[in-house]
Backbone bond lengths (Angstrom), bond angles and torsions (degrees), N, CA, C in turn:
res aa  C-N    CA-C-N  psi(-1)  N-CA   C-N-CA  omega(-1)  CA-C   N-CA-C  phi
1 X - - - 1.466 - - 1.519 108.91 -
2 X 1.099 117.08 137.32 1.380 132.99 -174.23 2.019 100.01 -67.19
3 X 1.311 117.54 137.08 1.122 124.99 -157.65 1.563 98.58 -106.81
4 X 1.351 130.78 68.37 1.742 119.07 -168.48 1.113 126.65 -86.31
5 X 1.828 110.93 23.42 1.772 106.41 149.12 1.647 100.26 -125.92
6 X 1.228 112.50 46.26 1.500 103.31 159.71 1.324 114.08 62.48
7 X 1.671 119.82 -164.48 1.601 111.72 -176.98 1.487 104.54 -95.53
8 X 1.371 102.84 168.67 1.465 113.31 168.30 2.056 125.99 -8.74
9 X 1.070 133.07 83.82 1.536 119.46 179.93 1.176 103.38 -73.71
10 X 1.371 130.12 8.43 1.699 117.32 168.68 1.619 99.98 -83.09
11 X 1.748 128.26 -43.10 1.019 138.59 -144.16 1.577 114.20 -44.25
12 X 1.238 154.50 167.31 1.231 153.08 -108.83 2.216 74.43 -123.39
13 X 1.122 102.25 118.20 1.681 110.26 154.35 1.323 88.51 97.76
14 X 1.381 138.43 20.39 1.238 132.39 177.48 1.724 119.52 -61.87
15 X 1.721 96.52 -22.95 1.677 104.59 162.56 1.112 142.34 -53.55
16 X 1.326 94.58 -50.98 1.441 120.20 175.61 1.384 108.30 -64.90
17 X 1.330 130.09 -34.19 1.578 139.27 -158.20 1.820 92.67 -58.36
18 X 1.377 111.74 123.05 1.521 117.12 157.56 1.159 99.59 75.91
19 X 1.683 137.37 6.25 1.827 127.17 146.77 1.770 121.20 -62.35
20 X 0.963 88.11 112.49 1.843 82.79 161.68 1.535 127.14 -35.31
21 X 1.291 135.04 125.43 1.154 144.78 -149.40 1.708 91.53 -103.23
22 X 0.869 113.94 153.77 1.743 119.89 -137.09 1.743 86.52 -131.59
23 X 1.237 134.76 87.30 1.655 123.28 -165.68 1.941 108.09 -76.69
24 X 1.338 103.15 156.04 1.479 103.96 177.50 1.487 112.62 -90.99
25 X 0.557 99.60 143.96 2.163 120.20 168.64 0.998 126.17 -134.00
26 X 1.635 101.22 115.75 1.049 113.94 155.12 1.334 120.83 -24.08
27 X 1.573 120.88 144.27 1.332 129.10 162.87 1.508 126.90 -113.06
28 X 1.838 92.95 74.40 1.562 116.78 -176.35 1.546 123.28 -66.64
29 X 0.891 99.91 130.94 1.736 94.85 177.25 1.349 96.04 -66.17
30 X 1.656 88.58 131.63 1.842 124.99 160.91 1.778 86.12 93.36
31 X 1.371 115.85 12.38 2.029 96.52 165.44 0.987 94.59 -68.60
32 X 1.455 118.07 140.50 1.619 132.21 138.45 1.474 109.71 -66.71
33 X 0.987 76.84 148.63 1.955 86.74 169.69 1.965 109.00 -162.99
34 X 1.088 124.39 179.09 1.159 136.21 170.77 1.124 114.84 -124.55
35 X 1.160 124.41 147.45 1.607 135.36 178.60 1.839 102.38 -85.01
36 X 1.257 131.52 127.18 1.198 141.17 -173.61 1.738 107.72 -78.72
37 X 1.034 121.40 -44.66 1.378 137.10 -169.91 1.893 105.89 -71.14
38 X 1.598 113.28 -46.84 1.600 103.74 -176.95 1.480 84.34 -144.77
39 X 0.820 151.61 48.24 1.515 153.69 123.92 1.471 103.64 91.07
40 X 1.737 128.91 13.83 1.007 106.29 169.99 1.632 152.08 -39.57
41 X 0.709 143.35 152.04 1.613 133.14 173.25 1.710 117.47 -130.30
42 X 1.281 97.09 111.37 1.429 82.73 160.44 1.536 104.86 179.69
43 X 1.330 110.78 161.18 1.515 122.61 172.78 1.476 134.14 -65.72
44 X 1.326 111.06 150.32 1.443 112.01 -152.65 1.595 95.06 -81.47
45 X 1.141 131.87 151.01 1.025 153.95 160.92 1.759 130.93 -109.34
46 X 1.043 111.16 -53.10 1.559 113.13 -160.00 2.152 91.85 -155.87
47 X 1.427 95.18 115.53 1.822 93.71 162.37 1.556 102.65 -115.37
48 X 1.006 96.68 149.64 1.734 95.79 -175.53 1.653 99.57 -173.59
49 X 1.432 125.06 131.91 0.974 147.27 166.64 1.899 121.02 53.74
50 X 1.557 99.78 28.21 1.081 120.85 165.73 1.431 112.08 118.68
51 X 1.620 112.34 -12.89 1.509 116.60 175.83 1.354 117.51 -81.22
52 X 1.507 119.35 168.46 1.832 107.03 147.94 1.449 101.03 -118.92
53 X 1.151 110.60 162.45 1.496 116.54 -176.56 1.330 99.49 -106.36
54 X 1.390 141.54 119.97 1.197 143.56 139.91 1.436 151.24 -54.92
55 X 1.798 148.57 69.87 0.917 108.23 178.86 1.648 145.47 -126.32
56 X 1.912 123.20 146.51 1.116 87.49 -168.19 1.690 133.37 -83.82
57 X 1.615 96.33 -131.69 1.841 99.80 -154.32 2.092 73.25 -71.41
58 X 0.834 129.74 -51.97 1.562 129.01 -158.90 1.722 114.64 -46.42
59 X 1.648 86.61 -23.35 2.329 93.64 -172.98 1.630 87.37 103.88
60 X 1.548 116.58 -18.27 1.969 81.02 -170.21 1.795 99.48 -70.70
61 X 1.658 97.06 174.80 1.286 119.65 -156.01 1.824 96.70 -133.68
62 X 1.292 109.41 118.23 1.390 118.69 167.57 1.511 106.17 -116.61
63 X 1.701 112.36 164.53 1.380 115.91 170.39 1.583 97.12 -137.02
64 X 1.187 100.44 145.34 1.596 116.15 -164.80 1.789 108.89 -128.56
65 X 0.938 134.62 164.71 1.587 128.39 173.34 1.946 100.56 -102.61
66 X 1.132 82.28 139.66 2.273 86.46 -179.40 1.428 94.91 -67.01
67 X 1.165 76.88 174.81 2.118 89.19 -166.30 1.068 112.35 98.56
68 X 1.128 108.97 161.61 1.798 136.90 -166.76 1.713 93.54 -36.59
69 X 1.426 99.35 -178.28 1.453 114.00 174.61 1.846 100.15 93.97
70 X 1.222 133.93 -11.93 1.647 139.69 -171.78 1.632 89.20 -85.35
71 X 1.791 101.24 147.46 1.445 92.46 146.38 1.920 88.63 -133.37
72 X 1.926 79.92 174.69 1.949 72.66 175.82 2.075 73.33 -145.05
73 X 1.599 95.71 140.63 1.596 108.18 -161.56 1.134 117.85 17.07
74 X 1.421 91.22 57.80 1.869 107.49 154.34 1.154 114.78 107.80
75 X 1.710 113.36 -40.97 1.453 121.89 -162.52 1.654 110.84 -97.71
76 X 1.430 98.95 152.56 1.524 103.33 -173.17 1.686 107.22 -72.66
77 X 1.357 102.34 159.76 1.464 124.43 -153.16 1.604 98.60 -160.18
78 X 1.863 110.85 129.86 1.729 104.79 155.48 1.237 90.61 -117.02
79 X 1.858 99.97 131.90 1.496 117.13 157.51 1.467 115.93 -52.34
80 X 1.104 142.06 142.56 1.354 138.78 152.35 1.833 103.81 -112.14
81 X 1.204 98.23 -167.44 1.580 103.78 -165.31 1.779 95.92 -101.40
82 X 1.303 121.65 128.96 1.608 121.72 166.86 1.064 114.99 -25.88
83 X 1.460 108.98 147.94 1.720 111.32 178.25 2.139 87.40 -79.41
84 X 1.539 88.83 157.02 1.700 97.30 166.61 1.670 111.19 -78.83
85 X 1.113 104.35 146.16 1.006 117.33 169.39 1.381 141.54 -106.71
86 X 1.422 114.33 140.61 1.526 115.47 -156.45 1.412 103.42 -59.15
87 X 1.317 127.86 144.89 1.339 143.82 119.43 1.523 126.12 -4.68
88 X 1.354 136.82 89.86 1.763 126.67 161.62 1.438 105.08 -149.70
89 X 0.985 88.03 -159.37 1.658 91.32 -174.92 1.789 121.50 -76.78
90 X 1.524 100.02 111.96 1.020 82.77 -171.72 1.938 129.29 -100.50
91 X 1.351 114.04 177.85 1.252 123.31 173.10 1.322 133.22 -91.97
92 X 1.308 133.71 155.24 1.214 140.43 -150.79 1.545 79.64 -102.96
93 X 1.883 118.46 -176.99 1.739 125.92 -176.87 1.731 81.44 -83.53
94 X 0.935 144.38 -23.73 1.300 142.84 -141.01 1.839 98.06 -106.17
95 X 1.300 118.67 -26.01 0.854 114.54 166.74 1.842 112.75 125.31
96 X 1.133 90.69 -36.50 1.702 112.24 -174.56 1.338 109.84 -56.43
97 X 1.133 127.48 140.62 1.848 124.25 168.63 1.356 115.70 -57.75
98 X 1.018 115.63 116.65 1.698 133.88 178.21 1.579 114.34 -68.56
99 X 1.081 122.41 104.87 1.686 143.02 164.24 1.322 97.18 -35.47
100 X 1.446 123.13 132.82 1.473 121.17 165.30 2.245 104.21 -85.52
101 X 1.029 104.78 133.86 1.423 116.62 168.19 1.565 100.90 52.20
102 X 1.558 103.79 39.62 1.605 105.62 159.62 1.612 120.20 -80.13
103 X 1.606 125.21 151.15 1.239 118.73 -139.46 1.645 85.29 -122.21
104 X 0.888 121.12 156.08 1.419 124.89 -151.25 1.771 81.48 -93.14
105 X 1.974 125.28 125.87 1.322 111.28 170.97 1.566 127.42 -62.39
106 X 0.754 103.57 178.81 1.826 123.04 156.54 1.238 99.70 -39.75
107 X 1.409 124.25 125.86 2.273 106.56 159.16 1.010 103.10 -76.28
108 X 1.341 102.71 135.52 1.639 124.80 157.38 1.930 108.33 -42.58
109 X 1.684 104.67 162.46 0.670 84.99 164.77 1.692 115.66 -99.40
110 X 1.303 145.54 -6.54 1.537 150.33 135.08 1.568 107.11 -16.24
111 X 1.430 88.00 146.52 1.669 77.35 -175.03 1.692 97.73 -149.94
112 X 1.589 128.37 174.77 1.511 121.48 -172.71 1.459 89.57 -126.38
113 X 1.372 102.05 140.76 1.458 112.55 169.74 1.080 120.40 -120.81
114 X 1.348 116.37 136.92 1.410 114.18 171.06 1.630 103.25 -116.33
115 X 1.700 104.45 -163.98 1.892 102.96 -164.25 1.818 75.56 -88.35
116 X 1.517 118.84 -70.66 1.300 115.19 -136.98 1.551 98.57 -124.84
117 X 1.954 113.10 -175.88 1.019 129.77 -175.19 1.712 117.32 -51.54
118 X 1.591 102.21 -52.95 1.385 108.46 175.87 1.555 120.67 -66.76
119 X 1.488 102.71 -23.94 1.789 83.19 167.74 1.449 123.32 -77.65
120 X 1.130 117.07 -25.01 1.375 117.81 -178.33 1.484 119.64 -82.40
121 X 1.592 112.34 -20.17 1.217 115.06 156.67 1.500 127.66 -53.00
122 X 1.772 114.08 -39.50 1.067 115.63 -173.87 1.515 108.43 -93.12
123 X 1.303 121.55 -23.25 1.429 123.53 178.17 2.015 94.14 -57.08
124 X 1.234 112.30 -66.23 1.222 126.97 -166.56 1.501 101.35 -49.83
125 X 1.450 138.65 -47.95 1.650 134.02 150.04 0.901 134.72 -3.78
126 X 1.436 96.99 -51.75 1.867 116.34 -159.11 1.109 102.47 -118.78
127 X 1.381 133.50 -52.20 1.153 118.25 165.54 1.655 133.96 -113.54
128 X 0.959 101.79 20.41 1.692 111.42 176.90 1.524 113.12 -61.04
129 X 1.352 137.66 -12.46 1.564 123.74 141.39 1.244 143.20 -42.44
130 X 1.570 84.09 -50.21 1.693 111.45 171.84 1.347 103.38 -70.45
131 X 1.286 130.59 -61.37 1.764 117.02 170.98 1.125 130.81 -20.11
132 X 1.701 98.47 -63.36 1.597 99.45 179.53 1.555 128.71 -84.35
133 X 1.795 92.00 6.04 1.838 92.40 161.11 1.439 125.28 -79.40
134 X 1.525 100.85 -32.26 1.133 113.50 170.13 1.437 131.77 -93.48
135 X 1.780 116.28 28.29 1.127 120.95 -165.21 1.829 123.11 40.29
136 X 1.144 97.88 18.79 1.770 83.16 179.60 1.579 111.52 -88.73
137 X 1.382 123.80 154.21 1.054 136.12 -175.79 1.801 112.90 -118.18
138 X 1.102 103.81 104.98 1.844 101.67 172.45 2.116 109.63 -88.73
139 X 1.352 89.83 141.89 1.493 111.36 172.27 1.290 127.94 -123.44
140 X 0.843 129.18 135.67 1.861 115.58 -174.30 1.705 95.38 -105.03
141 X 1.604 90.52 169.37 1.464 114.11 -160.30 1.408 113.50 -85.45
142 X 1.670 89.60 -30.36 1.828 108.02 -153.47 1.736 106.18 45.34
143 X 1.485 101.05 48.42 1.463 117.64 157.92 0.897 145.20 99.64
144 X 1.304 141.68 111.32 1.198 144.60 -115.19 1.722 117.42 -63.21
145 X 1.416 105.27 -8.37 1.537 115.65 -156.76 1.714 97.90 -91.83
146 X 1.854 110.38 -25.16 1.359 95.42 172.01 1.781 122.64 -87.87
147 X 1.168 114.12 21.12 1.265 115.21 167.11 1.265 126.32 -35.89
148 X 1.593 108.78 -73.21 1.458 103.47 163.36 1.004 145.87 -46.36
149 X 1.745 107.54 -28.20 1.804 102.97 168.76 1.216 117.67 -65.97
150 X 1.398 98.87 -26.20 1.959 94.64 -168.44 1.331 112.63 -84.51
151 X 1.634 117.75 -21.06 1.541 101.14 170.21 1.496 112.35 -84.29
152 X 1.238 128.91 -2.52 1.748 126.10 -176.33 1.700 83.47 -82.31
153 X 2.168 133.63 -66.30 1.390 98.01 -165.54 1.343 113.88 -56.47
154 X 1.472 124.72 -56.40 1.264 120.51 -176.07 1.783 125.48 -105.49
155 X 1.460 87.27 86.33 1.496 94.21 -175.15 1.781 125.11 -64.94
156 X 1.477 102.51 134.79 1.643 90.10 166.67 1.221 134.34 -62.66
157 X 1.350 117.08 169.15 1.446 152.89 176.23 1.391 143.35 -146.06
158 X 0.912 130.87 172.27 1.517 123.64 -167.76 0.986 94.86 -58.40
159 X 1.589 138.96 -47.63 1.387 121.14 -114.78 1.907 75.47 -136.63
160 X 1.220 113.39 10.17 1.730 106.45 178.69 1.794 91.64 -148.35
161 X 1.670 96.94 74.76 1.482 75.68 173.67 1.719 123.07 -103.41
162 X 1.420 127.76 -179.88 1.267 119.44 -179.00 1.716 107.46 -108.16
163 X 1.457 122.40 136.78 1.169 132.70 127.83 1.369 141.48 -69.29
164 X 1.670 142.48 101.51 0.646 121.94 -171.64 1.574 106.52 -118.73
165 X 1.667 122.84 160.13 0.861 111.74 161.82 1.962 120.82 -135.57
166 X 1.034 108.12 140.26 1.434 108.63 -155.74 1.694 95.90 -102.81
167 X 1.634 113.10 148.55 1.725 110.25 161.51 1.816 105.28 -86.97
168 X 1.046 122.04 166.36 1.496 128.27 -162.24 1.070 114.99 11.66
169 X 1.390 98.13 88.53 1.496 113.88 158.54 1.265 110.28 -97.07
170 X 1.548 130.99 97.35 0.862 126.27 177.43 1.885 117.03 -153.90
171 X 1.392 108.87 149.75 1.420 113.53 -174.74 1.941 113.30 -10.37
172 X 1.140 144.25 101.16 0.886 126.30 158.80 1.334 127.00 103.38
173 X 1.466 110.43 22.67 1.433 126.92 -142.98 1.533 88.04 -127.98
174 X 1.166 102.40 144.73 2.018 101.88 165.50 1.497 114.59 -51.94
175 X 1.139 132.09 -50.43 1.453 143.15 146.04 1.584 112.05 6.24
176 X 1.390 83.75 -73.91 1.200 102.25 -164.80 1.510 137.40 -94.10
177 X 1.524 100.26 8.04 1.328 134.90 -179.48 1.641 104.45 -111.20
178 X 1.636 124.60 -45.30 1.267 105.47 141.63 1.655 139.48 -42.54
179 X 0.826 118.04 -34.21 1.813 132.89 -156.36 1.968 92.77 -86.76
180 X 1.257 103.20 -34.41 1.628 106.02 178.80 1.321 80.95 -68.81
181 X 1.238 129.93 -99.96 1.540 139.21 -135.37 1.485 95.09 -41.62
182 X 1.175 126.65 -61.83 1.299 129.01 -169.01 1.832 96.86 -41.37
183 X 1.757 113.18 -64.61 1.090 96.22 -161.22 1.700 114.10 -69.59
184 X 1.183 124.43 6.11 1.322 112.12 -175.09 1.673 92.41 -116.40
185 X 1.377 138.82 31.66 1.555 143.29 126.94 1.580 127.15 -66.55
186 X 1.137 106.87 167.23 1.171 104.98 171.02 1.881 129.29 -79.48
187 X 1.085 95.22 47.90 1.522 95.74 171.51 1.513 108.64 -130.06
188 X 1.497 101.20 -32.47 1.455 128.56 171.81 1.986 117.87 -0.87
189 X 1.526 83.90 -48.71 1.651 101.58 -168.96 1.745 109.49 -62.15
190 X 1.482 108.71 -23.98 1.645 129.02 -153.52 1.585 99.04 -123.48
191 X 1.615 115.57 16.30 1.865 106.45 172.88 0.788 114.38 -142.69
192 X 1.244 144.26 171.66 1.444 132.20 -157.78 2.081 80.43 -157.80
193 X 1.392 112.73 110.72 1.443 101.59 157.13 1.441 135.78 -107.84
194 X 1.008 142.57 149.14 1.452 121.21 -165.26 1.404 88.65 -150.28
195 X 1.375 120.57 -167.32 1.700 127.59 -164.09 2.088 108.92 164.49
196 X 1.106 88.26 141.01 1.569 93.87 165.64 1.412 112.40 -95.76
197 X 1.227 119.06 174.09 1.691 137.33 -166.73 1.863 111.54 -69.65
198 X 1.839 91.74 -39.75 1.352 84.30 -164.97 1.660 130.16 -81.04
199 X 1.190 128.86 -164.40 1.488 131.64 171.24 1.011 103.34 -64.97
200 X 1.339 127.25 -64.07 1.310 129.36 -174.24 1.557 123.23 -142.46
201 X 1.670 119.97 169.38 1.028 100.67 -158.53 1.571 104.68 -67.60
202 X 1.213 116.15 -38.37 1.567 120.06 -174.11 1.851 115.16 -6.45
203 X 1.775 100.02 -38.57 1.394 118.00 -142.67 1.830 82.79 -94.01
204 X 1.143 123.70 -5.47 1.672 117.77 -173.89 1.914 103.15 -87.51
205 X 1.591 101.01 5.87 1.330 93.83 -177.66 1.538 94.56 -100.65
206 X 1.314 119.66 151.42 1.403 137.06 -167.48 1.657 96.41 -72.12
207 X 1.678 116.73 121.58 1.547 96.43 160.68 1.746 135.73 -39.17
208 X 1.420 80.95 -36.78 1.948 98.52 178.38 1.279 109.05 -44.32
209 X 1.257 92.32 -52.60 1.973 98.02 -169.50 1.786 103.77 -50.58
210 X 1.625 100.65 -52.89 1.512 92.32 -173.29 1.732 120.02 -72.82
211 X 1.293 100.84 1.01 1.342 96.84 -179.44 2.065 122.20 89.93
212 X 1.677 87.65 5.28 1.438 88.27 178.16 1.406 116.34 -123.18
213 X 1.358 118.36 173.87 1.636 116.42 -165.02 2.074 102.55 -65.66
214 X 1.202 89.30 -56.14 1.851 101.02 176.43 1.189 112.94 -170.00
215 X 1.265 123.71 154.79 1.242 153.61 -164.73 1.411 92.49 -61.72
216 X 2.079 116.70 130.58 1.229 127.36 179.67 1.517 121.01 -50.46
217 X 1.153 130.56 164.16 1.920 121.54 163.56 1.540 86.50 -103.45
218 X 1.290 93.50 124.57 1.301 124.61 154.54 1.773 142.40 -69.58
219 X 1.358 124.94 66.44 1.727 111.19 -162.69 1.549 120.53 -31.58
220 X 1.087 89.24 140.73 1.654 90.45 172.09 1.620 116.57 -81.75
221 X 1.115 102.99 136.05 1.416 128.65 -160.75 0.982 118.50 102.98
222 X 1.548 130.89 7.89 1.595 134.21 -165.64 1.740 101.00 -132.05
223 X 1.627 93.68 108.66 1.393 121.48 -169.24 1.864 96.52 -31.75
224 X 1.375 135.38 99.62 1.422 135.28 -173.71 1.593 127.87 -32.78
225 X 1.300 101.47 -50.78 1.874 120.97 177.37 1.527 84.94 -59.99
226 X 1.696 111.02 -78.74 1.814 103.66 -165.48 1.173 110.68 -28.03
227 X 1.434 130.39 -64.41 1.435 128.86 -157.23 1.211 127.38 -73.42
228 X 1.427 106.57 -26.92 1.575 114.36 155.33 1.155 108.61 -61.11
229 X 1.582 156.16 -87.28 1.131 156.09 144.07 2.090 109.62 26.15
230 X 1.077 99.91 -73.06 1.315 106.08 154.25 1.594 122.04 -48.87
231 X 1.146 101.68 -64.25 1.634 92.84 -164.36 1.815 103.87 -53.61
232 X 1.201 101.29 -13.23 1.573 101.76 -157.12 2.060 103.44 -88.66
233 X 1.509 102.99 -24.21 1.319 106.11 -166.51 1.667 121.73 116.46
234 X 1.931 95.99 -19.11 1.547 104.22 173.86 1.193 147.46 -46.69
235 X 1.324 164.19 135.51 1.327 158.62 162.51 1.515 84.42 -28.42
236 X 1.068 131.71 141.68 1.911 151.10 125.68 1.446 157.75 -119.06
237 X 1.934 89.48 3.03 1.284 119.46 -179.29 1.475 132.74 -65.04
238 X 1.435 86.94 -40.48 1.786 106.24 -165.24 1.542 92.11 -102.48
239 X 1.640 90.18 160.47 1.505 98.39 161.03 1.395 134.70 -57.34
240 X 1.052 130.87 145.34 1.458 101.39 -175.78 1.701 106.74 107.80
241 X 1.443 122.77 -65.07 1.323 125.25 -160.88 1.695 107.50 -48.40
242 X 1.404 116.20 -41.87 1.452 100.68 -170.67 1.661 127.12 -82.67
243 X 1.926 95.17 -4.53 1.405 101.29 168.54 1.675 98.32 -85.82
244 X 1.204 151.84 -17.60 0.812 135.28 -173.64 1.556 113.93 -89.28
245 X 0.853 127.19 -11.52 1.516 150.25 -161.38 1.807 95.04 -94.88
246 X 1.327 120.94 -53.91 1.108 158.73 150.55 1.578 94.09 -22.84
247 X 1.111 131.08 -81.24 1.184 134.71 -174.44 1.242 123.39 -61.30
248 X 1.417 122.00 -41.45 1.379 130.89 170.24 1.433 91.39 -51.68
249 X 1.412 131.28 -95.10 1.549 124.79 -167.87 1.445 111.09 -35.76
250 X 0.897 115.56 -49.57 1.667 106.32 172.55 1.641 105.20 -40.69
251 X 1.172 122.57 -46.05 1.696 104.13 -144.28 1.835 92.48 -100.32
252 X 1.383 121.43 11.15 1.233 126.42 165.28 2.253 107.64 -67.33
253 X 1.371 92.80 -41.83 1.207 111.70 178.52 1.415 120.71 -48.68
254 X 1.267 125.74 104.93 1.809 124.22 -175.75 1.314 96.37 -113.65
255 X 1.314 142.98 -36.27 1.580 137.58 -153.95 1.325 110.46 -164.93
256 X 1.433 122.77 -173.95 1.293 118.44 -166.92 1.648 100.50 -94.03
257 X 1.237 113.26 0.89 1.625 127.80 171.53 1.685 113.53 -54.47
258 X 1.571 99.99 -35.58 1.304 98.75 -175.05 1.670 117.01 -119.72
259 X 1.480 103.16 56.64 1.296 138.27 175.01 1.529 137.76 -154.48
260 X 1.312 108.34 141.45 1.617 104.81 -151.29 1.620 94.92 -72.74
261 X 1.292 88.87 150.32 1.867 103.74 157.63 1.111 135.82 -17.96
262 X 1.485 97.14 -58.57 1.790 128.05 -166.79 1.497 93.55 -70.14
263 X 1.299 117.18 -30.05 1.864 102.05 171.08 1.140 113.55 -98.42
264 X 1.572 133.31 -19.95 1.489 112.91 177.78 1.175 127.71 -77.95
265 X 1.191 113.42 -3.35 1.483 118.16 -171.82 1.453 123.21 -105.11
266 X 1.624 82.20 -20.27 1.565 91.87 163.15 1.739 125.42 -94.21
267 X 1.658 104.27 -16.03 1.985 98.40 174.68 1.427 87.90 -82.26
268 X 1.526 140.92 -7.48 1.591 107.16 -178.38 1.077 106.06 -86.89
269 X 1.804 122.71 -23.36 1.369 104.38 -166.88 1.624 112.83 -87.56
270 X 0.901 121.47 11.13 1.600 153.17 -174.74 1.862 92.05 -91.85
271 X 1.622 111.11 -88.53 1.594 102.98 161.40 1.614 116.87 -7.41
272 X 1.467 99.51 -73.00 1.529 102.26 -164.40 1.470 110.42 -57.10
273 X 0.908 109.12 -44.52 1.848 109.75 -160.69 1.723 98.08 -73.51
274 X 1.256 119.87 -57.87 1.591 104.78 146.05 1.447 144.55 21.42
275 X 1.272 73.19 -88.69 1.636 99.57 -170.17 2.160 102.52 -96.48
276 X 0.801 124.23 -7.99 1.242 116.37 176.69 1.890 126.12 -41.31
277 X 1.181 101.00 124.35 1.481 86.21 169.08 1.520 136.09 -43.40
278 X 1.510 98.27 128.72 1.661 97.34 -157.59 1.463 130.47 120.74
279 X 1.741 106.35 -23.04 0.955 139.69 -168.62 1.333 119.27 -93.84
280 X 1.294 116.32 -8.97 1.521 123.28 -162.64 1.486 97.53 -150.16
281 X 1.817 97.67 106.89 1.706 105.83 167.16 1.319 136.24 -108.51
C-alpha cells in the first residue's frame, strides 16, 4: 500500500529534515564577510584563539567568535579556523625566496627615492625584505619638485648612486619634464629615474585587489585622493581621512600579485641599478 504521509515525522533528525545546510569557511585572510546580527562588514585579518578579527573600509577593528552568524553575499556562512599550512620554501611579498635567519645588511650608501609617504610605504610592503638584504635604504622626497635640491646637498657618485621613482611619468607631464633636466645635469651619470603611468601611487594597486571594476575618473581641478574618497563613499572631510583611506588600500596589499606591472618592473630595475657592483663602499 502506498504510504501518503511518508516516514515517521517524529523519527530521530526530523528537524533537521529540509533545513538549508549552512557551509563552513574558512577564515582566510582578506575574506569579507558581514556580521549577521548588526550588519557589520569587514575583512578578516587575524584568527587566533577562537576569534576572527575583522576589519572595515574605515581601519576599525572588531573581534567576533567563529561560527555561524557570518553571511558572505547575503547568505549564511560558519567561519572555521584555516587549514595549517604546509611547510616549503618560502617567499618574500616581492616574490623572491626568503633566506631563513637572514640579517638585515649594512645600508648601502645608494639610496631609492620616492616623491611621498605612501610610496614608500608600499614599496617597503612588497619589497622591504629584499631591501634589507640588500642593505638599501628608501627615502621619500615629499615631491617630486625637491629633487634637485637634494641632489645639489648630496650629490651622486659612483659609489652613492640614486634610484628614483616618480608617479606620472609620462609624455609631457611636470614629472617628466623634471626627470629630463635632471638627467641632462650633472648628476645625470649617478641616477637612474623611472616612474609609473599613473596620478598616483594609490592607482599601482590592482582594482582586483580592492574588489572594484577600476579606479574612479577624477575631474580636474578636484584635489585626486579627495575625490576618490568620495567617489568611493569614504570619510574626506577631516584631516586625516585620506591617510586613513590610504591605509585601508594599503593593507589589501599581500604581494606583488596585487600590483600593476607598470610598478614592478620599474622598483626592480631601481633594485638593480642600486645595488650594482661598484655601488657599495
Amino acid at each position: 500500500m502506498e504510504d501518503r504521509y511518508g516516514t515517521d515525522v517524529l523519527a530521530a533528525g526530523w528537524r533537521e529534515r529540509g533545513a538549508q545546510k549552512v557551509p563552513d569557511i574558512a577564515a582566510e585572510l582578506d575574506l569579507v564577510v558581514e556580521v549577521a546580527d548588526d550588519g557589520y562588514c569587514g575583512a578578516v585579518t587575524r584568527v587566533q584563539a577562537g576569534n576572527v578579527e575583522l576589519e572595515d573600509y574605515k581601519g576599525r577593528k572588531r573581534l567576533f567568535p567563529l561560527g555561524g552568524g557570518f553571511l558572505i553575499d547575503g547568505k549564511p556562512v560558519r567561519l572555521t579556523p584555516p587549514a595549517l599550512k604546509k611547510h616549503g620554501t618560502k617567499r618574500t611579498a616581492s616574490g623572491s625566496f626568503a633566506v631563513a635567519d637572514q640579517r638585515a645588511r649594512v645600508a648601502r650608501p645608494s639610496r631609492i627615492l620616492v616623491e611621498g609617504k605612501h610610496d614608500a610605504e608600499l614599496v617597503e610592503k612588497v619589497w622591504g625584505a629584499d631591501l634589507r638584504a640588500e642593505g638599501v635604504v628608501v627615502e621619500f622626497l615629499q615631491g617630486a619638485d625637491l629633487l634637485g635640491e637634494l641632489l645639489t646637498a648630496e650629490p651622486p657618485s659612483a659609489t652613492r648612486r640614486y634610484g628614483v621613482l616618480l608617479d606620472h611619468l609620462v609624455p609631457g607631464s611636470k614629472e617628466t619634464r623634471l626627470a629630463e633636466a635632471v638627467m641632462r645635469g650633472p648628476h645625470g651619470a649617478h641616477v637612474r629615474i623611472v616612474g609609473h603611468p599613473f596620478i598616483d601611487v594609490w592607482q599601482c594597486v590592482t582594482p582586483k585587489t580592492l574588489g572594484i571594476a577600476r579606479w574612479p575618473e577624477i575631474a580636474r581641478g578636484t584635489d585626486w585622493k579627495t575625490g576618490i574618497c568620495r567617489a568611493f563613499g569614504w570619510p574626506h572631510e577631516e584631516p586625516g581621512d585620506t591617510g586613513r583611506a590610504w591605509q585601508f588600500i594599503l593593507s589589501k596589499v599581500r604581494s606583488y600579485r596585487d600590483l600593476e606591472p607598470a610598478l614592478l618592473g620599474r622598483v626592480e630595475e631601481l633594485i638593480d641599478f642600486v645595488t650594482e657592483p661598484g655601488g657599495y663602499a
